[in-house]
C-alpha positions in Angstrom: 0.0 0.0 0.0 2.9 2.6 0.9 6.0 3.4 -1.3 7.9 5.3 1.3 7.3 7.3 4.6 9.1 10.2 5.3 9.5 12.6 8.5 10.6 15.4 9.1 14.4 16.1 11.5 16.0 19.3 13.0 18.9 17.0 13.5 20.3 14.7 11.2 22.8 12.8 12.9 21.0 12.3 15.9 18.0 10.7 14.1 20.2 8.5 11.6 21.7 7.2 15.1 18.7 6.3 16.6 16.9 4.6 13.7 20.2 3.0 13.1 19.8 1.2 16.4 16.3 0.5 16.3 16.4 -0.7 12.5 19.0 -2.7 12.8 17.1 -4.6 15.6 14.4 -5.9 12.9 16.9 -6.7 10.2 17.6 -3.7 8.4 20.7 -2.1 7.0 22.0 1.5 8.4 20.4 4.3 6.4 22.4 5.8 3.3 22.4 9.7 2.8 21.9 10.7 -0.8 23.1 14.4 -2.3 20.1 16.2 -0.8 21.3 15.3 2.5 18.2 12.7 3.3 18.6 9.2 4.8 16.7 6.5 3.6 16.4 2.9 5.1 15.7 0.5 2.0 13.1 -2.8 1.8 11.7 -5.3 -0.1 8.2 -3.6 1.2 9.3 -0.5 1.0 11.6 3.1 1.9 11.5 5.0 5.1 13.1 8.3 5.2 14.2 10.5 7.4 14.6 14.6 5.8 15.0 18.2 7.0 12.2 20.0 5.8 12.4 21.5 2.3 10.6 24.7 3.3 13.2 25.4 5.2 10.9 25.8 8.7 11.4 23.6 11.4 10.3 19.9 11.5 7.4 18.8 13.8 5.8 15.6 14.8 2.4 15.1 13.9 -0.2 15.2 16.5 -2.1 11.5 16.6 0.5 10.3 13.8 2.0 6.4 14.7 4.3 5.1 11.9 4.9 1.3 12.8 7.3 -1.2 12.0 6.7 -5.1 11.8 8.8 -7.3 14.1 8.9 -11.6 13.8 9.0 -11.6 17.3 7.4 -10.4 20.8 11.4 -10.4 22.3 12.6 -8.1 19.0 10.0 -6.0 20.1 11.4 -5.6 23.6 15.0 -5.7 22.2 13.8 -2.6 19.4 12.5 -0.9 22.4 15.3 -1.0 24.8 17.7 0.0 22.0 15.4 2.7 21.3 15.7 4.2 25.0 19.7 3.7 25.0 19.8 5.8 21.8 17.8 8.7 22.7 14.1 7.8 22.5 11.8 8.6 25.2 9.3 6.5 26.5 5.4 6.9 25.3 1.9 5.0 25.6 2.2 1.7 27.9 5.0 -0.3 28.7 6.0 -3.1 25.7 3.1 -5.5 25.7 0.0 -7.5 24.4 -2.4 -5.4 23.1 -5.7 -6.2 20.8 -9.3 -7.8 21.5 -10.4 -11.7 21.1 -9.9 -11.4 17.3 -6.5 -10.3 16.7 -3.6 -9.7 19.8 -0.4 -7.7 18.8 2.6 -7.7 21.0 3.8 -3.9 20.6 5.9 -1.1 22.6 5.8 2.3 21.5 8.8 5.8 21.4 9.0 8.9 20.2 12.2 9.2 18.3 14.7 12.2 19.3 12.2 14.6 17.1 9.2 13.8 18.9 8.2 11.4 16.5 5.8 8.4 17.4 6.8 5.3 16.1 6.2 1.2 17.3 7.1 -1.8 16.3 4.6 -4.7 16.5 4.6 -8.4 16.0 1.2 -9.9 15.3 0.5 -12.8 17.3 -3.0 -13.8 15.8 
């Protein structure tokens, strides 16, 4: 459904670090600047990328925005999350855990990245 995401960073370096760390936790390869300056992170299911903003104004997190990221397991989850915290995340929602109904339970933990970005990973139990 998505080709890319892409959010917005007042610091660079800081945000390649941290998605570095928490990529790399669910398999993926460190992001790669291109000539603009942007860092993308590369798939098979496609791009996320981080960018200053092109206007030139200050990036901002979105309000009730959650971009999440699949995990194969509930202890990647808690591994993603940790690394998260050690690399300048901060903690949001409820602790790393089941949520869902009867139908469908997801084991998930939630962050908001150095820009105030909030972001989860999630493994899908059923």
């Amino acid at each position: 459904m998505f080709s890319h995401v892409m959010i917005g960073t007042n610091n660079m370096d800081e945000s390649k670090a941290f998605y570095d760390a928490v990529l790399a936790t669910l398999g993926y390869d460190a992001g790669v600047f291109d000539e603009k300056g942007r860092c993308f992170y590369f798939s098979d299911s496609g791009i996320f990328c981080l960018t200053k903003p092109i206007n030139g104004e200050a990036a901002t997190h979105g309000n009730g925005t959650t971009i999440g990221f699949k995990a194969a397991s509930s202890e990647l989850v808690d591994k993603w999350h940790q690394l998260g915290l050690e690399n300048g995340g901060a903690e949001c929602e409820d602790p790393p855990g089941i949520r869902g109904n009867t139908e469908r339970q997801l084991y998930m933990a939630y962050l908001r990245d150095p820009s105030g970005n909030k972001i989860c990973a999630t493994h899908f139990i059923s």
